[in-house]
C-alpha positions as CSV (number, residue, x, y, z in Angstrom):
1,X,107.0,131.2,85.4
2,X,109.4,131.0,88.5
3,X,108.9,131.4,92.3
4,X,112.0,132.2,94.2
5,X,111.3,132.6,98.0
6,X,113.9,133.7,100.5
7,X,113.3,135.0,104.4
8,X,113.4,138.3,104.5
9,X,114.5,138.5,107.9
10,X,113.3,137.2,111.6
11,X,112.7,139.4,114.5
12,X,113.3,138.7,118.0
13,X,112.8,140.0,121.2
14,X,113.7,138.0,124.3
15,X,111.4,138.9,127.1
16,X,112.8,136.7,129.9
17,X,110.3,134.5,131.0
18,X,111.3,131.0,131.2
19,X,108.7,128.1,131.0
20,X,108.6,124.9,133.0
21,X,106.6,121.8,132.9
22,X,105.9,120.0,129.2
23,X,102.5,118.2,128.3
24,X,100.9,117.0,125.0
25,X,101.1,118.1,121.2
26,X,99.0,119.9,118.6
27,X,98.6,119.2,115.2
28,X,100.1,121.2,112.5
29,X,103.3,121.5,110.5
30,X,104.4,117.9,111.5
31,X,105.4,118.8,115.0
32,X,105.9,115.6,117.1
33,X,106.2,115.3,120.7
34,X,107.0,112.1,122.8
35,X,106.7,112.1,127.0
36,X,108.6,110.6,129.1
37,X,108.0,107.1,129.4
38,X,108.2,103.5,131.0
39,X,109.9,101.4,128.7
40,X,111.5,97.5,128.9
41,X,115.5,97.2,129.4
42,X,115.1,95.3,125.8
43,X,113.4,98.1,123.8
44,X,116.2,100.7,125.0
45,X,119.1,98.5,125.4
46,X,121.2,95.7,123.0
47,X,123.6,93.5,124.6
48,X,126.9,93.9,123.4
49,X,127.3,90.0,122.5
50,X,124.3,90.1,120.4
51,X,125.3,92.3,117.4
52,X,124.2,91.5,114.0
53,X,127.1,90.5,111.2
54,X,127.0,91.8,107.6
55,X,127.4,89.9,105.0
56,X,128.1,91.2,100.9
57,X,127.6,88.9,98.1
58,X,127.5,89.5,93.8
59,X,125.1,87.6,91.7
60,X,123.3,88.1,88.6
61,X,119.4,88.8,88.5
62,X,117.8,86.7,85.2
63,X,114.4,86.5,83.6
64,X,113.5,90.3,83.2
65,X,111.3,91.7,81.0
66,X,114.0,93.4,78.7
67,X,115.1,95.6,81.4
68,X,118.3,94.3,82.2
69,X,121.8,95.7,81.6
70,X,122.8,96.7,78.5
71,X,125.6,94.2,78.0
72,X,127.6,96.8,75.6
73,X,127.4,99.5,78.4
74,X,127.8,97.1,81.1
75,X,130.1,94.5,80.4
76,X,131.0,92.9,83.7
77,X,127.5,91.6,83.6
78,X,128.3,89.8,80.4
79,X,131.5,88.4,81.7
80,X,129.8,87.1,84.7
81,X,127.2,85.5,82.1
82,X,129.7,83.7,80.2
83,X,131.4,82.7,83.6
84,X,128.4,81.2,85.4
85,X,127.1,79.5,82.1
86,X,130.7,77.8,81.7
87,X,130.3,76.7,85.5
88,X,127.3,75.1,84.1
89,X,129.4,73.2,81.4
90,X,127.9,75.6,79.0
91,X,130.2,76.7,76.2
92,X,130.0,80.5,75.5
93,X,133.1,80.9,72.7
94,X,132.5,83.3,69.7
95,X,129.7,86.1,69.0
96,X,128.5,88.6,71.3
97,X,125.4,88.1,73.6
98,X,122.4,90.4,73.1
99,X,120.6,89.6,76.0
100,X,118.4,92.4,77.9
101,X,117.0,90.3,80.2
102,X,120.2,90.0,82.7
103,X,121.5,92.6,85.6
104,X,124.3,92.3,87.7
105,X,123.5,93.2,91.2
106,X,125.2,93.4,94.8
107,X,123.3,90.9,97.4
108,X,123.6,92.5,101.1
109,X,122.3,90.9,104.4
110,X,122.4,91.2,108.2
111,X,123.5,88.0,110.0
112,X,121.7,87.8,113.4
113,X,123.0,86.7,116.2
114,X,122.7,83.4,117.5
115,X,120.9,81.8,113.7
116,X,122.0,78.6,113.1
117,X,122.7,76.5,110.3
118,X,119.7,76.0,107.9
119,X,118.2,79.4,108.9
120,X,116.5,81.6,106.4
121,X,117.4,85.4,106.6
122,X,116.1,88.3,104.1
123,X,118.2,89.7,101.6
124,X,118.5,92.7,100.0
125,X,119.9,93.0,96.1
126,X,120.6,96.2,94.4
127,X,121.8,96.7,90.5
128,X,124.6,97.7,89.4
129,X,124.3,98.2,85.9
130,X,122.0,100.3,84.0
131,X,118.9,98.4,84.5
132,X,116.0,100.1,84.8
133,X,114.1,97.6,87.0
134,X,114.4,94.1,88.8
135,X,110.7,93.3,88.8
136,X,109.9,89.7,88.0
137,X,113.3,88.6,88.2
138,X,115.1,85.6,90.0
139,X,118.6,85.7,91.5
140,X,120.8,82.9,90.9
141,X,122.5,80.8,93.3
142,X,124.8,83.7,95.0
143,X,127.6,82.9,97.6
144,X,127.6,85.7,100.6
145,X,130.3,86.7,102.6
146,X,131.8,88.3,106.0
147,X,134.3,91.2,106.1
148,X,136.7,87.7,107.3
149,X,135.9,86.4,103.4
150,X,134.0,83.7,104.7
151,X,131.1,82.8,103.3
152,X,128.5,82.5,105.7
153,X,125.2,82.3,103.2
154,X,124.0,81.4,100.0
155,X,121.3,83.6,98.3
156,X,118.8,82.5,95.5
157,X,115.4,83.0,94.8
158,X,112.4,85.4,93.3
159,X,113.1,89.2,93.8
160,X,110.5,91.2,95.1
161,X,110.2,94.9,93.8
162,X,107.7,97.0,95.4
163,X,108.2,100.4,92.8
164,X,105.4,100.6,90.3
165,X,106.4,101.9,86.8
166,X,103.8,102.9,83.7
167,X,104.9,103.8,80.4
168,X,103.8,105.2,77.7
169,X,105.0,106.3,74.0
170,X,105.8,110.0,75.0
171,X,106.0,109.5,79.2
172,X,106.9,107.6,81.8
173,X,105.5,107.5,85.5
174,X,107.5,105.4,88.6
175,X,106.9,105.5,92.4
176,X,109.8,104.0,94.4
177,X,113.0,102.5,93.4
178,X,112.5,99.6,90.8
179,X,116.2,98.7,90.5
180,X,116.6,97.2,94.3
181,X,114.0,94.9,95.7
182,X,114.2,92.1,98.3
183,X,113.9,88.2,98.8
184,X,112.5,87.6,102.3
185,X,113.7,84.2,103.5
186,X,115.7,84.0,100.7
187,X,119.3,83.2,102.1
188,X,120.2,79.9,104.1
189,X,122.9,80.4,106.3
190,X,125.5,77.4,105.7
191,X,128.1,78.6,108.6
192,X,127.4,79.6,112.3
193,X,129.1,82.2,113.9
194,X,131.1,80.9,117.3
195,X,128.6,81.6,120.0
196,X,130.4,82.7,123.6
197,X,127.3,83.6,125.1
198,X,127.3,80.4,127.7
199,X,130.9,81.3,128.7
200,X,131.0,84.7,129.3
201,X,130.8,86.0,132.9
202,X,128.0,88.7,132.6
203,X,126.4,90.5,130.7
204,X,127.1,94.3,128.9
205,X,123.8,96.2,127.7
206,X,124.3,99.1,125.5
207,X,122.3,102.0,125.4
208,X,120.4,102.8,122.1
209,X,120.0,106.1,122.6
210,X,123.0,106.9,125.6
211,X,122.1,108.9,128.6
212,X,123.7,108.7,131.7
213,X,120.0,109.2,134.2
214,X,118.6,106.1,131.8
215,X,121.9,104.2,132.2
216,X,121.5,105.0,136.3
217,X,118.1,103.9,136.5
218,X,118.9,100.6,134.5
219,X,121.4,99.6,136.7
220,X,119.4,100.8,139.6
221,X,116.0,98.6,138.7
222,X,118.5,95.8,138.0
223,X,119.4,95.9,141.5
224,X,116.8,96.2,143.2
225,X,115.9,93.0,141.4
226,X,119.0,91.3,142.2
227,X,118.6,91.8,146.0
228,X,115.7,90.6,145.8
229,X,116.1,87.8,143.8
230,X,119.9,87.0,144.9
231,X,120.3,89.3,147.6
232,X,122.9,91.3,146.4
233,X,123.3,94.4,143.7
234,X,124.5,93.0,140.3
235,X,124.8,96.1,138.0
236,X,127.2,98.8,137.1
237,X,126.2,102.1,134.9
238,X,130.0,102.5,133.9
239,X,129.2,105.6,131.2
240,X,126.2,106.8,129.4
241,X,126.4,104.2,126.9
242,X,127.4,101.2,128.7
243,X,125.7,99.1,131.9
244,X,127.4,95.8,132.9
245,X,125.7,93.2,134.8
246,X,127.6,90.3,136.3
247,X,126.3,86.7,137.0
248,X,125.7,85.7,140.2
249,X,126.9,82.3,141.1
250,X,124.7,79.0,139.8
251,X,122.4,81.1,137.5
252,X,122.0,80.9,133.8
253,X,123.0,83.2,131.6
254,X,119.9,82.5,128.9
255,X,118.0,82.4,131.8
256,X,118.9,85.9,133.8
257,X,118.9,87.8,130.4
258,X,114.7,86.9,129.8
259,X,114.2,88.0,133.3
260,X,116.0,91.3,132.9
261,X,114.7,92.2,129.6
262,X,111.6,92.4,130.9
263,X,112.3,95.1,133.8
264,X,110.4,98.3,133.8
265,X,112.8,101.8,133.1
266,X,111.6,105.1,133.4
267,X,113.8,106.8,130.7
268,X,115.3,110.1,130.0
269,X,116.0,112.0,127.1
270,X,117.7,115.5,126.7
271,X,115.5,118.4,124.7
272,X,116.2,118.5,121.6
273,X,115.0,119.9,118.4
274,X,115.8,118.6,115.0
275,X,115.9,120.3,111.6
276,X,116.0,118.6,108.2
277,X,116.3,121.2,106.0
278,X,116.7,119.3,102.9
279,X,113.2,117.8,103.4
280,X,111.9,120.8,105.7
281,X,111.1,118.1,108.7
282,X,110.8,119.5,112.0
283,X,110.4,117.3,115.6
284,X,110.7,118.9,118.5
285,X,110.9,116.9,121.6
286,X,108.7,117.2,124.8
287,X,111.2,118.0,126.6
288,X,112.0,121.6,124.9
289,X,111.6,125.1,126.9
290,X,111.5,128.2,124.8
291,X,111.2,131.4,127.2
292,X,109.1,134.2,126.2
293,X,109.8,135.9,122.7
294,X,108.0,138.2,120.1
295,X,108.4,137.0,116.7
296,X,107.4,138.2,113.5
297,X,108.0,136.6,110.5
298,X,108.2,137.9,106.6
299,X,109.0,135.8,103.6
300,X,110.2,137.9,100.3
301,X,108.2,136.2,97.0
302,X,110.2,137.0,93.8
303,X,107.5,136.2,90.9
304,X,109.5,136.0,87.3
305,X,107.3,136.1,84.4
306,X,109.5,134.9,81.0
307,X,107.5,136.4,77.9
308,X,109.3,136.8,74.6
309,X,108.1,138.4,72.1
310,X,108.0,137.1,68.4
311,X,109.8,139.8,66.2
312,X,108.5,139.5,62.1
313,X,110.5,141.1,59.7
314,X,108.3,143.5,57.1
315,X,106.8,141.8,54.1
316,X,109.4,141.3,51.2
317,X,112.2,142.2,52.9
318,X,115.6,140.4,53.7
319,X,114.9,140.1,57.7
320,X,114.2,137.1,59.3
321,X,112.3,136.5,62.4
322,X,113.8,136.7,65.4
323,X,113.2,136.3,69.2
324,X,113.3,139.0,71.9
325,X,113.0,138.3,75.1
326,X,110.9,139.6,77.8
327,X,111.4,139.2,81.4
328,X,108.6,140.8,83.8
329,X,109.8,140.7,87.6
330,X,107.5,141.4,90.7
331,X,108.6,141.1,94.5
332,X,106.5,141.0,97.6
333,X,107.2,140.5,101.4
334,X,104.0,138.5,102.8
335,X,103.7,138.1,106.8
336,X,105.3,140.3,109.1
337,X,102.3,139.7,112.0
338,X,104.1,140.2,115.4
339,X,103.5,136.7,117.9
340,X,104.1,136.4,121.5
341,X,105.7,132.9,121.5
342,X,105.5,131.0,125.1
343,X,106.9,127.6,125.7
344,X,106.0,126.4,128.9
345,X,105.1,122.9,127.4
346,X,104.8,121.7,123.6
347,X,101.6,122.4,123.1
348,X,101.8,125.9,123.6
349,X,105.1,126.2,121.9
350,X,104.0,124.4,118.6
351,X,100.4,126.7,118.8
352,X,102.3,130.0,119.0
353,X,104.2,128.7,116.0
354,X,101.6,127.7,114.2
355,X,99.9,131.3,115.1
356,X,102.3,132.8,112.7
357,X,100.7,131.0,109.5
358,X,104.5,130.2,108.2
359,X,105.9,127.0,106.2
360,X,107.9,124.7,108.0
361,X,111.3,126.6,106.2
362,X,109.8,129.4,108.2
363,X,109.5,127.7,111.2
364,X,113.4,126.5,110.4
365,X,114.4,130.1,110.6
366,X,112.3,130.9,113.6
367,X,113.9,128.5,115.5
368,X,117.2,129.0,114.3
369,X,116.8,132.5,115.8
370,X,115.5,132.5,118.8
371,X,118.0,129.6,119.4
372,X,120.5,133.1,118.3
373,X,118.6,134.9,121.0
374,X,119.6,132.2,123.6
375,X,115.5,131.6,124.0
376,X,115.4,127.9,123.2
377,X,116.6,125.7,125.9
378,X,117.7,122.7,123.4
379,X,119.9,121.1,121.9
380,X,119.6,122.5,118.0
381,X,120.4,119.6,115.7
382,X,120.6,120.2,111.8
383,X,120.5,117.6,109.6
């Protein structure tokens, strides 16, 4: 038996009654809606001189429990056997290897900013072969470099796997990924990157999430801090991305960075509504008007029923027994109940969606239509 489902159609009549003012969120159909908010310069902001660096490495994970790369099918992993063991003075001439217990894997970090020499940072190692998991292994001394081919790193130690596998003679069950896992801690950094932070003459936050009222206001609070503090304005919102910040004479950098990090900023966002279909994820922002519509909703249901029918020849005879098949198919629209949809505020807008009963690919299509009908007053992102 197989379900097909398809939407039959959505109906939409714009009523022209726009809605103002947003508050709160109901539950249902995974509908999330975030206010505006105070937030810190830090949690919205990155300085520009404080990026992260990211470094690539290839190593070979040992010690698994048979399975490892199939040397035959993978055979870089047994050249980069035979290469590290002769590093070790270990001869490797004549005869193939057998071992199962070895996968060659890429090693990738993120170097922060500012880590120093001796530091520990997490890594993360994926395989490259036809392993089928990295549980219980170790990864062996593993050099990591920058996109300069420096190598800034060295990996080495017990790989973490959080997937869980069963198996049994006739089936197999596995939750997550057991051919990448993770060694927290388990790179030292052996080169610094040059730090200019000291010498540089300000300071250049950018904007996780750029608006040009939330860049404003940054520069604005800064100011008012500044005058305050220094007793003149400091800060420049040059785009929607971008606010620079100079220093004023005799302070410190390290210094004037913790006390602006702190600062208080009433953010903005624009409405928006974002569809996943792949995943049928929908978040709609708090921020999002809809004016009044009617919307109904019908989904067609295609049911196919697959019974063949065995054919036996009559006793004695020549014939042989053959299959016929059988196919029974049934369609149905379910829905079609008529809503009065109102979005004034999110909680209204997400409970006259909800009124309709649909799925979330439903709600997809609503949306998608009364964005047609020039009714929602958001940005539609589909993902």
């Amino acid at each position: 038996m197989r379900w097909l489902a398809r939407n039959t159609g959505v109906w939409i009549a714009l009523l022209c009654l726009a809605g103002s003012g947003l508050d709160g969120v109901a539950p249902g159909h995974g509908f999330i809606g975030s206010a505006a908010a105070a937030s810190r310069i830090k949690d919205i902001a990155s300085l520009q001189a404080a990026r992260d660096n990211q470094l690539i490495g290839y190593g070979l994970v040992v010690g698994l429990q048979g399975t490892g790369d199939g040397l035959r099918n993978s055979p870089f992993t047994e050249q980069s056997l035979r290469a590290m063991l002769q590093n070790l003075g270990i001869s490797t001439e004549g005869g193939a290897s057998r071992a199962n217990n070895v996968a060659a894997v890429i090693v990738t970090a993120n170097l922060p900013p500012f880590a120093s020499r001796g530091s520990r940072i997490d890594v993360t190692v994926s395989s490259l072969g036809d392993a089928t998991s990295l549980r219980g292994g170790t990864l062996v001394m593993t050099s990591m470099s920058g996109a300069d081919g420096q190598i800034y790193a060295v990996a080495q130690g017990s790989v973490v796997v959080s997937a869980v596998t069963a198996q049994g003679d006739a089936a197999t069950l596995q939750q997550g990924v057991a051919t990448a896992g993770r060694l927290p801690g388990g790179a030292i950094i052996e080169r610094e990157i040059p730090a200019t932070f000291k010498q540089v003459e300000g300071l250049v936050y950018q904007l996780r999430n750029p608006d040009f009222s939330t860049a404003v206001g940054i520069a604005d609070v800064i100011n008012a801090y500044a005058e305050a503090r220094y007793g003149s304005p400091i800060a420049e919102a040059r785009d929607s991305t971008t606010v620079a910040v100079r220093k004023p004479a005799n302070a410190d950098l390290a210094r004037l960075t913790a006390e602006l990090e702190g600062l208080i900023v009433e953010t903005d966002t624009p409405a928006r509504v974002v569809i996943n279909e792949r995943t049928g994820t929908i978040v709609i922002g708090n921020d999002v008007r809809v004016s009044r519509v009617a919307v109904t909703h019908g989904t067609l249901t295609v049911q196919i029923n697959e019974m063949p029918e065995i054919i036996q020849p009559a006793p004695f005879s020549d014939g042989v027994t053959a299959v016929q098949p059988l196919t029974d198919i049934t369609a149905g629209v379910d829905g079609g109940q008529v809503a009065i949809i109102d979005g004034p505020d999110l909680r209204t807008l997400v409970a006259g969606l909800n009124s309709i009963g649909v799925k979330p690919d439903g709600i997809i299509a609503i949306l998608q239509g009364i964005k047609s009908a020039g009714a929602l007053h958001a940005e539609l992102v589909l993902q």
